[in-house]
C-alpha positions as a printed Julia matrix, in Angstrom:
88×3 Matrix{Float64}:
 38.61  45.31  67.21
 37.01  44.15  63.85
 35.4   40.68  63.55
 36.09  38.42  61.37
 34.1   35.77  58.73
 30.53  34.92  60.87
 30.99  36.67  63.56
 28.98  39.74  64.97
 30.16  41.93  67.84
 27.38  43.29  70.12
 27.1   45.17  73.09
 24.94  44.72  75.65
 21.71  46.85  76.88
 18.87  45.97  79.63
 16.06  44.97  78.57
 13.32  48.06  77.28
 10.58  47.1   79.15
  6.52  48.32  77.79
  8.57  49.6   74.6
  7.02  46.73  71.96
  4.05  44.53  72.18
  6.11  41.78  72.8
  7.95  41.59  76.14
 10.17  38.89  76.93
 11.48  38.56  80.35
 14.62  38.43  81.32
 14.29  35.06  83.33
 13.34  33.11  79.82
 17.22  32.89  78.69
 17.37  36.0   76.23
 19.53  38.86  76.44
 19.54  42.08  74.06
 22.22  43.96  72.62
 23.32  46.69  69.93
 25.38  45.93  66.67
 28.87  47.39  67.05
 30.56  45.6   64.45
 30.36  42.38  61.94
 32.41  40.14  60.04
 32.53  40.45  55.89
 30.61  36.8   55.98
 27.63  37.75  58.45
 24.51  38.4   57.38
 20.85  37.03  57.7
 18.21  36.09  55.27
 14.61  37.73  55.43
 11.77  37.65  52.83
 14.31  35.5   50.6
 16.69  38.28  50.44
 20.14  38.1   52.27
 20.99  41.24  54.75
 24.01  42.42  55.89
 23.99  43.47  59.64
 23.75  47.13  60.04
 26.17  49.27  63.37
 23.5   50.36  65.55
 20.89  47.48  64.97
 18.82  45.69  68.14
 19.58  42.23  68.54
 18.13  39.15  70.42
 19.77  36.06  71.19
 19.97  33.55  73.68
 22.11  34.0   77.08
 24.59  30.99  76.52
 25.4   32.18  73.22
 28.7   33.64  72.2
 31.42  35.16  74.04
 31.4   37.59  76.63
 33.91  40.05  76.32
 34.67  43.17  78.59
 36.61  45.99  76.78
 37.15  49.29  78.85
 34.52  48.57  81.12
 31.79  48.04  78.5
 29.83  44.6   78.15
 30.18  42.38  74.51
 29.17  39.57  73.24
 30.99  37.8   70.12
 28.42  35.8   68.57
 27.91  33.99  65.36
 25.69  35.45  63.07
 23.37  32.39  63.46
 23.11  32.52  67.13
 20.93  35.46  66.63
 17.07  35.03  67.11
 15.38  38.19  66.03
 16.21  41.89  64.57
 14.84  44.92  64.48
């Protein structure tokens, strides 16, 4: 499954809790998630310089966003490349 234009498939992962210096509950309306695959159109802008999503790459956004999608038992999330908040 490849997405298309904006869009940014992600899968989901629990929340890493004492990894970072910032925690963020799960009760505050994020949820956290892995990079699987993007559309040729997503991307992100940081430090003035446009980025292309990379496979692999951590991911927060907010719970209502996106699509959830279950494929072979795994957890997704089809997003727009806007509806996420931060990268790592």
């Amino acid at each position: 499954m490849k997405p298309i234009f904006d869009k940014v498939l992600v899968q989901l992962t629990e929340r890493e809790k004492n990894k970072s210096l910032i925690y963020i509950p799960e009760e505050d309306g994020y949820k956290t998630g892995v990079v699987v695959d993007f559309g040729s159109y997503a991307g992100y802008v940081r430090d003035n310089k446009y980025h292309d999503f990379e496979k692999g790459q951590k991911v927060l956004f907010a719970a209502g966003a996106g699509r959830e999608i279950d494929i072979s038992g795994k957890k997704y999330v089809l997003l727009k490349a806007t509806d996420i908040d931060c990268v790592e």
